[in-house]
C-alpha positions in Angstrom: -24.8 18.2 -19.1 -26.1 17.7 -22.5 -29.0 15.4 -24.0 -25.7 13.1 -25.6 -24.5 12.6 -22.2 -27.7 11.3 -20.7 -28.4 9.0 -23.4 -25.6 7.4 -22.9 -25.9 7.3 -19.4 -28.9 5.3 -20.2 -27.0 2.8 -22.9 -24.4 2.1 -20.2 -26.9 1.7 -17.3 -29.0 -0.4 -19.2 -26.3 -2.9 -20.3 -25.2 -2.9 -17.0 -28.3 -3.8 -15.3 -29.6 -6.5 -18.2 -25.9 -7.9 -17.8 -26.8 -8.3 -14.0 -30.0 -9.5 -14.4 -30.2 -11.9 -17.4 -30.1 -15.4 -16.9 -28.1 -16.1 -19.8 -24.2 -16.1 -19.8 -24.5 -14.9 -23.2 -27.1 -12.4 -23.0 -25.1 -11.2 -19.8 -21.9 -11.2 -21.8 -23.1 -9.2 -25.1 -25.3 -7.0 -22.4 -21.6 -6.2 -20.7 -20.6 -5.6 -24.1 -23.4 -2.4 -24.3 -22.4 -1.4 -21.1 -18.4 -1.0 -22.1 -19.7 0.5 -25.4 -21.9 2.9 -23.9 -18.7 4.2 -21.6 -16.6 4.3 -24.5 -18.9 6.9 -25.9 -19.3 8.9 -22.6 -15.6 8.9 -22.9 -15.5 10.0 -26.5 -18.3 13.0 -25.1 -16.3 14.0 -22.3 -13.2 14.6 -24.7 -10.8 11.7 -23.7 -10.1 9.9 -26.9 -7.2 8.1 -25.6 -9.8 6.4 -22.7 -12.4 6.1 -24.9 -10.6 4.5 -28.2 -9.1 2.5 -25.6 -12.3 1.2 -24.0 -13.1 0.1 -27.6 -10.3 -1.7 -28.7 -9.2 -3.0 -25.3 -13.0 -3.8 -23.7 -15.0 -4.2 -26.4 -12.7 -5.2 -29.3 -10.5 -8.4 -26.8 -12.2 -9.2 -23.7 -16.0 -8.9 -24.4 -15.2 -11.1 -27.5 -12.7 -13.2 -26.0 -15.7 -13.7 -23.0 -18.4 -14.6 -25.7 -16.1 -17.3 -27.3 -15.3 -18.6 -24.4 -18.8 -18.8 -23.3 -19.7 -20.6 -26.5 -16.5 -22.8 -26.9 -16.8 -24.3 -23.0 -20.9 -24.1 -22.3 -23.0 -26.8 -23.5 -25.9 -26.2 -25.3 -28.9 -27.2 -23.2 -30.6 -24.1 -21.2 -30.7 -24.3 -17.5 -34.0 -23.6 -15.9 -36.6 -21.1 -17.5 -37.2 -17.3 -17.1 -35.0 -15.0 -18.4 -33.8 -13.3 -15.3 -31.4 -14.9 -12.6 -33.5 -15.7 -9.8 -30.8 -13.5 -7.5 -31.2 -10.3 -9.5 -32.9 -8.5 -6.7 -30.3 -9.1 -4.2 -27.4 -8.0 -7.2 -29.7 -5.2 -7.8 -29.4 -4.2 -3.8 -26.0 -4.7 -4.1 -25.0 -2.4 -6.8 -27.0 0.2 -5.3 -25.3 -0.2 -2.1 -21.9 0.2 -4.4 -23.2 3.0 -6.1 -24.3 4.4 -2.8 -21.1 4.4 -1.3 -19.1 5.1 -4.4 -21.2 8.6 -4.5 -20.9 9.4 -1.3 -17.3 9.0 -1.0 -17.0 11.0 -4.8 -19.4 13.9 -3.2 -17.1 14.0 0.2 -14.2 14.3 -1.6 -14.8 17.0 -3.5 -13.6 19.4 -0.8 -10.8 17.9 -0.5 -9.6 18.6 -4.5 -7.5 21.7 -4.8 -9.0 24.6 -6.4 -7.7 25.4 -10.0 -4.8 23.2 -11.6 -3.6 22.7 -14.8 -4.3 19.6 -16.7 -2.2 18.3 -19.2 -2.6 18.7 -23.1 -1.7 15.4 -24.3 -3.7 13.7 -26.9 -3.4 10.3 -28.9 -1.0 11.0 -31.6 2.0 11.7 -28.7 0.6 8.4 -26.7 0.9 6.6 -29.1 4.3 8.1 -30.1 5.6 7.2 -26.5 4.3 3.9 -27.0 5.7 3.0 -30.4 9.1 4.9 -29.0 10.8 4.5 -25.3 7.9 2.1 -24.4 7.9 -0.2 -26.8 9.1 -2.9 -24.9 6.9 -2.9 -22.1 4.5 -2.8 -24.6 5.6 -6.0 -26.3 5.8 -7.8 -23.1 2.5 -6.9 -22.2 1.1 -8.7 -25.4 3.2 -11.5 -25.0 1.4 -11.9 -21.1 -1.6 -11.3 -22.4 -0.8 -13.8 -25.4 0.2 -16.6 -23.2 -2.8 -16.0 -20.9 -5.3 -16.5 -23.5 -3.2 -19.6 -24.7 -3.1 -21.1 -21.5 -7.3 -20.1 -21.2 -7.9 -22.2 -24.1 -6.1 -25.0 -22.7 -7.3 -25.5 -19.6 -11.0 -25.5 -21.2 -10.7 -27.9 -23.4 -8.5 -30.3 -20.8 -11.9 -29.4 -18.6 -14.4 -30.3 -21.9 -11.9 -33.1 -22.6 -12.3 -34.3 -18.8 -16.0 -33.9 -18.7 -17.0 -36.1 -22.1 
């Protein structure tokens, strides 16, 4: 493992952790938007452009924006209480180390259990996105018109809630 590696590591940790421990939906929200950035790049390290340009545009680029607005458009503007961090953020912090426990234990057991030597696949992003512009192109489309109509019917039902609460 290179220096590169680690100090991304450390980007995506840190967001992680200041989105879990801030007080602020905002701060939380832009410090979840560090942490997505910071696994884009691991992905970008690692050589998987498709995951990592996708983590960019798809994470970063719709729903860490689309959460911020949203955060801004429905919140009203007075603080609540004082302190930065959320006066839960040790028992989050016990919890995501319980997750992370687990999660490495069951990654480290099941190592074994991988077959020795296979071939992976050489497919990079110009013949994704040829597959996607081609045969699934449809899919594709109806996937943005979901997503479309979610985020239409998002913006509705917050302001019939900010409409409701005036």
């Amino acid at each position: 493992m290179n220096v590169v590696f680690w100090i991304f590591a450390v980007i995506t940790l840190g967001g992680a952790l200041a989105a879990m421990m801030l007080r602020s939906l905002v701060h939380s929200a832009l410090a979840v938007t560090l942490a997505f950035a910071g696994l884009a790049l691991m992905f970008l390290e690692l050589g998987a452009q498709f995951a990592g340009f996708a983590q960019i545009l798809v994470y970063i680029g719709a729903v860490a924006i689309l959460v911020v607005f949203a955060i801004l458009l429905t919140r009203s503007s007075e603080e609540t209480g004082s302190g930065v961090f959320s006066p839960t953020w040790l028992r989050g912090l016990v919890i995501a180390a319980a997750v992370f426990a687990v999660l490495g234990w069951s990654i480290l057991n099941s190592a074994s259990a991988l077959p020795g030597a296979t071939v992976t696949p050489q497919v990079d992003v110009k013949q994704i996105g040829d597959a996607l512009m081609g045969p699934y192109v449809l899919p594709l489309e109806i996937v943005a018109v979901l997503l479309t109509s979610a985020l239409i019917g998002a913006v509705i039902v917050a302001m019939h809630e900010k409409e409701g609460a005036e």
